[in-house]
Backbone bond lengths (Angstrom), bond angles and torsions (degrees), N, CA, C in turn:
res aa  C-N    CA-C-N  psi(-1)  N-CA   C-N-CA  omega(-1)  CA-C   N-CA-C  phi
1 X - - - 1.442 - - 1.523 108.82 -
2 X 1.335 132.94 104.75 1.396 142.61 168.85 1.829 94.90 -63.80
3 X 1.415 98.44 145.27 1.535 123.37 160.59 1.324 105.88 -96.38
4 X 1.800 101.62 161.26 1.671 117.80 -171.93 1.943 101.63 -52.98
5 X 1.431 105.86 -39.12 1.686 93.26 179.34 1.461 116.95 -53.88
6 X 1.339 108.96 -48.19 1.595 106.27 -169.88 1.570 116.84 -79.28
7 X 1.395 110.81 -26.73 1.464 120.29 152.39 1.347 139.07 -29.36
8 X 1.654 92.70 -50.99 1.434 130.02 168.22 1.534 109.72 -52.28
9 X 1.252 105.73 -70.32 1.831 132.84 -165.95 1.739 89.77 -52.81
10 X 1.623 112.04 -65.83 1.404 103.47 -154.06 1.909 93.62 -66.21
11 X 0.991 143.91 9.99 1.224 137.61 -158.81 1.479 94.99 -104.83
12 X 1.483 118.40 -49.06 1.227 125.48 179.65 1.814 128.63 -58.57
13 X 1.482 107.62 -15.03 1.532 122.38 -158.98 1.595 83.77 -73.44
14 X 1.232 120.33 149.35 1.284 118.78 174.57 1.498 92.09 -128.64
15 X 1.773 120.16 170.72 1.479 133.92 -175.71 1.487 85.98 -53.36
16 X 1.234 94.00 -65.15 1.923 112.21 -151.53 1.595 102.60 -27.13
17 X 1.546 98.69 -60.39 1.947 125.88 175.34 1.109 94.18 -19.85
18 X 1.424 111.13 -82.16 1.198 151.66 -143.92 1.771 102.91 -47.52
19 X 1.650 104.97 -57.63 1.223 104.95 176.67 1.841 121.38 -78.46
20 X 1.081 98.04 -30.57 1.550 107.67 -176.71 2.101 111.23 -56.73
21 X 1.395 97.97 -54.72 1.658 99.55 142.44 0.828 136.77 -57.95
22 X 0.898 145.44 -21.55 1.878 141.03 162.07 1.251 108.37 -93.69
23 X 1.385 129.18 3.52 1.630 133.37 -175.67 1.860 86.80 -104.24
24 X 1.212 104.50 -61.17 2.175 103.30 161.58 1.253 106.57 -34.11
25 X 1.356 130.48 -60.86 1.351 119.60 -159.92 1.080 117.29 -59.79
26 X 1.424 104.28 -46.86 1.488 124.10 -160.86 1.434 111.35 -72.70
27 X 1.375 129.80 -43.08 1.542 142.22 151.68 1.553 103.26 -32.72
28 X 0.922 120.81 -64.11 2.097 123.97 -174.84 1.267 102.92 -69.98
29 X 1.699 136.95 -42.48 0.915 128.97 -147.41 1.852 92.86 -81.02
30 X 1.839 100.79 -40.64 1.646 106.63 175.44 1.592 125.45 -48.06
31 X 1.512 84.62 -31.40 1.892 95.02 -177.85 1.236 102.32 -79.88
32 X 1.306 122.93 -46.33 1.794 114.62 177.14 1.483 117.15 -46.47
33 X 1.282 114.59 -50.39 1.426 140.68 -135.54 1.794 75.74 -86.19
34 X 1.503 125.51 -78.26 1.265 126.02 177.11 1.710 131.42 -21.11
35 X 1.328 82.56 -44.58 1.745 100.40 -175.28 1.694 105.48 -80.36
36 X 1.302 110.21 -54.32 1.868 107.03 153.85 1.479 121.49 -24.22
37 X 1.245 117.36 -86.76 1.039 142.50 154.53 1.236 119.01 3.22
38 X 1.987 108.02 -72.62 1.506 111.12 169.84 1.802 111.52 -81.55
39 X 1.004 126.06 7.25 1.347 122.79 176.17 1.817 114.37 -85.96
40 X 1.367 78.90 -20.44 2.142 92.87 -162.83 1.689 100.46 -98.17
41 X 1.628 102.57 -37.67 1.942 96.14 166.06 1.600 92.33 -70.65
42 X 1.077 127.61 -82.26 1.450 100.47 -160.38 0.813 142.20 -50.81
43 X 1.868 136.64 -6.49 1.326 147.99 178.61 1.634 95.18 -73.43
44 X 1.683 109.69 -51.79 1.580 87.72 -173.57 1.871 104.62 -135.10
45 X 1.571 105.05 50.13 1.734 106.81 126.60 1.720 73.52 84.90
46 X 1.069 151.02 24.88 1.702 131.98 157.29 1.399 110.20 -72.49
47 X 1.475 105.85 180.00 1.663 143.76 165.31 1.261 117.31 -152.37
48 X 1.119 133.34 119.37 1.146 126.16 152.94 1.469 119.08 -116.24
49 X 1.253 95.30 151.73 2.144 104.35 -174.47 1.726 92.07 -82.11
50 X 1.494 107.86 -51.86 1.830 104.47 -169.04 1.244 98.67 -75.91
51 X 1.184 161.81 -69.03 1.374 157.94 170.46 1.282 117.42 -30.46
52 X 1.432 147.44 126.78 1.376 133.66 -150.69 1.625 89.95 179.66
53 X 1.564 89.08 159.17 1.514 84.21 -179.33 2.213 98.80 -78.04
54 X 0.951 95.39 -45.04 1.405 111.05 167.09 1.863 122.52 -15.76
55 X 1.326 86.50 -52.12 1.587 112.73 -176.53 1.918 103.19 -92.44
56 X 1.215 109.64 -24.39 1.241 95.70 -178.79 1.288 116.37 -84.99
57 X 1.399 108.55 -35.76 1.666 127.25 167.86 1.548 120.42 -48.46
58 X 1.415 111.79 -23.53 1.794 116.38 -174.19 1.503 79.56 -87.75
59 X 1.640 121.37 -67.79 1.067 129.42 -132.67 1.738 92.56 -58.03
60 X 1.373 131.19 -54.83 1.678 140.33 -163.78 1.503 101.38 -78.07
61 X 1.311 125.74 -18.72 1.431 127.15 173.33 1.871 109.96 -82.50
62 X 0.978 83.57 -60.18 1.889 91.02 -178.42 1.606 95.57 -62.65
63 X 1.498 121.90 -67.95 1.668 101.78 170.40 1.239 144.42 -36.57
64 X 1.236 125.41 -26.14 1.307 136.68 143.95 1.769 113.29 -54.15
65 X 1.085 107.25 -89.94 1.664 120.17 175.68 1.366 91.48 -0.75
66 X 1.414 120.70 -85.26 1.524 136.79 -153.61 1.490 89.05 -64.40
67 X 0.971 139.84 -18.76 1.772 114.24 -150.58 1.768 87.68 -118.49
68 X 1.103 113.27 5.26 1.985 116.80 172.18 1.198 90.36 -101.38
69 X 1.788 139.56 -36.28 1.671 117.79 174.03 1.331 108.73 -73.45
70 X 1.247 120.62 -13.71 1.709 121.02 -171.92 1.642 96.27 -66.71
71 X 1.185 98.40 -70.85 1.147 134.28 176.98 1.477 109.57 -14.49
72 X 1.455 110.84 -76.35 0.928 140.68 164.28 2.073 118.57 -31.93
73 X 1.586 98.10 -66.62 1.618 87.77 171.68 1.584 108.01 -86.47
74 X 1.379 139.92 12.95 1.184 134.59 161.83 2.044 92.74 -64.58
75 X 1.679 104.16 -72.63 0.874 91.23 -171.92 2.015 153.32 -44.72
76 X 1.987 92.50 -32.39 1.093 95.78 164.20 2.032 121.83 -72.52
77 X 1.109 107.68 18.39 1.440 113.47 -171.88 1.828 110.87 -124.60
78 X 1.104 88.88 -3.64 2.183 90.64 -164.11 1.264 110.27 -159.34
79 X 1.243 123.61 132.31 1.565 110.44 -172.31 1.692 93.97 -103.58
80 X 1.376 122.49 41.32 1.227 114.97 -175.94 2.103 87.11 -153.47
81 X 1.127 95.31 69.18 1.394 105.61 -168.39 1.332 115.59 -109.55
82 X 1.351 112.22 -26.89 1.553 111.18 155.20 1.479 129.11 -48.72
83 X 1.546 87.00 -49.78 1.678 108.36 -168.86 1.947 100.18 -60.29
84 X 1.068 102.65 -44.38 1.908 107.36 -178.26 1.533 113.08 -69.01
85 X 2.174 103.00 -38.74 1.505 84.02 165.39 0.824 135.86 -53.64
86 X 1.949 119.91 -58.61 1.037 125.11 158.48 1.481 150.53 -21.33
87 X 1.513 110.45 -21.02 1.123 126.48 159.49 1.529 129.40 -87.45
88 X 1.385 93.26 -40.61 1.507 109.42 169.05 1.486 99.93 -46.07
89 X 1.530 104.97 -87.59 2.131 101.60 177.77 1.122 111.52 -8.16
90 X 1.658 113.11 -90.59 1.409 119.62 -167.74 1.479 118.23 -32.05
91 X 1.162 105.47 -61.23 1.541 124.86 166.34 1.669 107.27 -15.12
92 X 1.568 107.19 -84.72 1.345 101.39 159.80 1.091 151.01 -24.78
93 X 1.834 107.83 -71.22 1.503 118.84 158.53 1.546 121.02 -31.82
94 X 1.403 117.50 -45.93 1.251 110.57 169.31 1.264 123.43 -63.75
95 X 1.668 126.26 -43.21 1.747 115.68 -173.52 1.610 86.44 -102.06
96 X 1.231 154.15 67.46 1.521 136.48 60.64 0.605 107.35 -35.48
97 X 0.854 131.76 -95.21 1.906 147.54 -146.77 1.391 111.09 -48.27
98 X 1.199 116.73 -38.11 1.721 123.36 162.72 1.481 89.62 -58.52
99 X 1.173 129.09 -86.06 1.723 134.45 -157.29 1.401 103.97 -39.23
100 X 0.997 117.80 -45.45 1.738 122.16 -172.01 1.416 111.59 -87.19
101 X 1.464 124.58 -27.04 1.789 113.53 142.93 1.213 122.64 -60.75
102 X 1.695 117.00 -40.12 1.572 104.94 -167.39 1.484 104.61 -91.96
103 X 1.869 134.68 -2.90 1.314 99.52 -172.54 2.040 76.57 -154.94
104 X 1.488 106.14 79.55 1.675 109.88 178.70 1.395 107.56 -67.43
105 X 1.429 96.35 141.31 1.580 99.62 178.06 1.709 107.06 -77.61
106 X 1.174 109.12 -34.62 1.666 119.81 169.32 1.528 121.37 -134.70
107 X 1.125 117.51 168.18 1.265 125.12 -173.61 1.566 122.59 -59.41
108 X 1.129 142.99 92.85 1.514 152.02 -168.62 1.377 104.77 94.26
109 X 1.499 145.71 -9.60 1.094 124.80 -167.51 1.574 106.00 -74.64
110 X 0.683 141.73 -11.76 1.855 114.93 138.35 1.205 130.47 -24.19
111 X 1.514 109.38 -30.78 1.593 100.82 -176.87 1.221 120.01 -91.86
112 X 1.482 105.56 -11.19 1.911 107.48 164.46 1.990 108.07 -96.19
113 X 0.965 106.31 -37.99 1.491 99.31 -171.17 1.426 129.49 -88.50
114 X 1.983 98.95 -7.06 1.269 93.20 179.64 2.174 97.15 -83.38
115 X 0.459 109.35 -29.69 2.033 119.99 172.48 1.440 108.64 -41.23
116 X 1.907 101.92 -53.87 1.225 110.27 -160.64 1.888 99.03 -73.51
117 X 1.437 99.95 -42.43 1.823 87.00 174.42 1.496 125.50 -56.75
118 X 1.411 123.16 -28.97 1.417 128.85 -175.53 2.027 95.11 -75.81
119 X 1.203 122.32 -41.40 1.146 123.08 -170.87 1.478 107.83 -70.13
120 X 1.114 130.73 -35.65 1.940 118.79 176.39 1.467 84.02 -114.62
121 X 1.243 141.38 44.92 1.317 122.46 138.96 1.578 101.17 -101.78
122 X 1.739 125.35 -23.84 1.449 111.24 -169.95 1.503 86.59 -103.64
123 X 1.389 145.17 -47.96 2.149 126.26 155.56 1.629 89.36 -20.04
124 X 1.291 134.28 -84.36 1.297 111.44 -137.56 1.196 110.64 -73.63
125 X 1.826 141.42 -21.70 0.960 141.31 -163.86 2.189 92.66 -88.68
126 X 1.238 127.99 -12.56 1.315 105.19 -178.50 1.633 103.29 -116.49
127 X 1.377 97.28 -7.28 1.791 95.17 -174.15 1.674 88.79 -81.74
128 X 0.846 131.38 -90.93 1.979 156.24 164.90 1.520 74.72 20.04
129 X 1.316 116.48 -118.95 1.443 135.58 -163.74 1.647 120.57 -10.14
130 X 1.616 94.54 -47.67 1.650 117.84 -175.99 1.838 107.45 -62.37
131 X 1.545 99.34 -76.70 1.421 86.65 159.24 1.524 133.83 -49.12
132 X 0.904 131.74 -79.67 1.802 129.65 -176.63 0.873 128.48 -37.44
133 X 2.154 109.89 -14.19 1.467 102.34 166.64 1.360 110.48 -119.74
134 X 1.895 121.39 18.08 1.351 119.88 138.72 1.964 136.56 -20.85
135 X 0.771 143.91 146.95 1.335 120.20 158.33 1.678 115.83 -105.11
């Protein structure tokens, strides 16, 4: 059961909001995710052609994007909407990470991308919430 404050709040979120925060997230979450990324090929000597900073940048930008509208109608529906995002993410992060053990596009890239999904799945699960319920 939401009260008139939170009633209020989710009433106020507009699309625009909505995307402009998850366009934040997704920018930090890309820079995290990037810098991972190149920290874990260079610790142990990879390349990958499908893994790119390129590809990581859509992939942590657009994952965000989508997960601030999730976000978003979780919240106008549940006053316990963190707690479901939060699950939702993880949720994800894990079946990547299944998909990319059970069917690699190249040889070891599991060992950079399964990291990189747990890493903008927990950016997006603490950035998302923080912003959108800024005022």
């Amino acid at each position: 059961m939401q009260t008139a404050t939170q009633q209020q709040q989710n009433s106020t979120i507009t699309l625009g909001r909505t995307l402009l925060m998850g366009s934040a997230a997704g920018v930090i979450s890309a820079i995290a995710a990037n810098l991972l990324a190149w920290v874990i090929m260079s610790i142990n000597d990879y390349e990958f052609v499908m893994l790119n900073g390129f590809s990581i940048t859509l992939s942590a930008f657009f994952a965000n994007l989508i997960g601030a509208v999730i976000f978003r109608f979780l919240r106008k529906r549940s006053s316990r909407a963190v707690i479901y995002y939060a699950i939702l993410s993880l949720l994800m992060a894990v079946l990547m990470s299944l998909n990319t053990s059970a069917n690699p596009m190249e040889p070891n890239i599991e060992t950079v991308a399964n990291p990189l999904h747990y890493a903008v799945a927990i950016l997006s699960l603490v950035l998302i919430p923080f912003l959108m319920n800024r005022k």
